[in-house]
N, C-alpha and C positions, 0 to 999 in steps of 0.2 A: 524191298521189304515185302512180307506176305503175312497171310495168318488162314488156317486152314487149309493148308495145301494138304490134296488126296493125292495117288497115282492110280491107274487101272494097269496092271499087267493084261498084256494083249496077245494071244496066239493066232496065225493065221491059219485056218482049217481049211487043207490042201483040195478040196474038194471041190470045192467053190468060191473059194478065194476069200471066204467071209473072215473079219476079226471075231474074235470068243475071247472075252474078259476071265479069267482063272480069278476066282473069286479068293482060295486058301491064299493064294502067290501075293493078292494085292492086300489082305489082311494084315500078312504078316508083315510087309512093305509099308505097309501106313504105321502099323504097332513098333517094326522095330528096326527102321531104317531110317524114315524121310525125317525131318524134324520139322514138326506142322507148322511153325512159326517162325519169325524171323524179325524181327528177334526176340528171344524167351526171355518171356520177366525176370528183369535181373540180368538181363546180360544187355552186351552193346549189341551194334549190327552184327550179322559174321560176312565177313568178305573172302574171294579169294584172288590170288596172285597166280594167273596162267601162264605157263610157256610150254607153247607148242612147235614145234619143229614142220614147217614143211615140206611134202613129199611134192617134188618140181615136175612128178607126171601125174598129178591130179590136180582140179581147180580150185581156182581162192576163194572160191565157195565154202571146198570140202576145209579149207584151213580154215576158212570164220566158224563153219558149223562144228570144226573140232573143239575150238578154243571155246566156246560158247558151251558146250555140252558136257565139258570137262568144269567148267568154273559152276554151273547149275547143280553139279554132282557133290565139287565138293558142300559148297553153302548149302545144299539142301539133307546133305547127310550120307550120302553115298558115296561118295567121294575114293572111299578104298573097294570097290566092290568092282 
């Protein structure tokens, strides 16, 4: 459960290696993507249900942080993006 979740969209500028926050990208990501709460008044928790497939020439790392990253996405609202 959460309440107030922001995101920063982050570009890396090839220059220097530095991150740069895109300010439009993450406005519009907070406004009409994430859903800042969890759970919204009036509703229950949102959960979701992962299945990940792994790939046997990369590490079970890369398989926890898929499955992980995928279940964040959907429950937070991005989920089809």
């Amino acid at each position: 459960m959460y309440q107030n979740l922001k995101i920063a969209v982050l570009t890396q500028d090839p220059g220097n290696k530095q991150l740069k926050r895109k300010g439009l990208a993450s406005l519009i990501a907070n406004i009409m993507i994430i859903n800042e709460n969890n759970p919204l008044k009036g509703e229950a928790v949102r959960t979701a249900s992962v299945r990940q497939t792994r790939d046997t020439g990369k590490s079970f790392f890369n398989l926890v942080w898929k499955t992980l990253f995928k279940g964040v996405k959907d429950i937070a609202g991005a989920g089809n993006l």
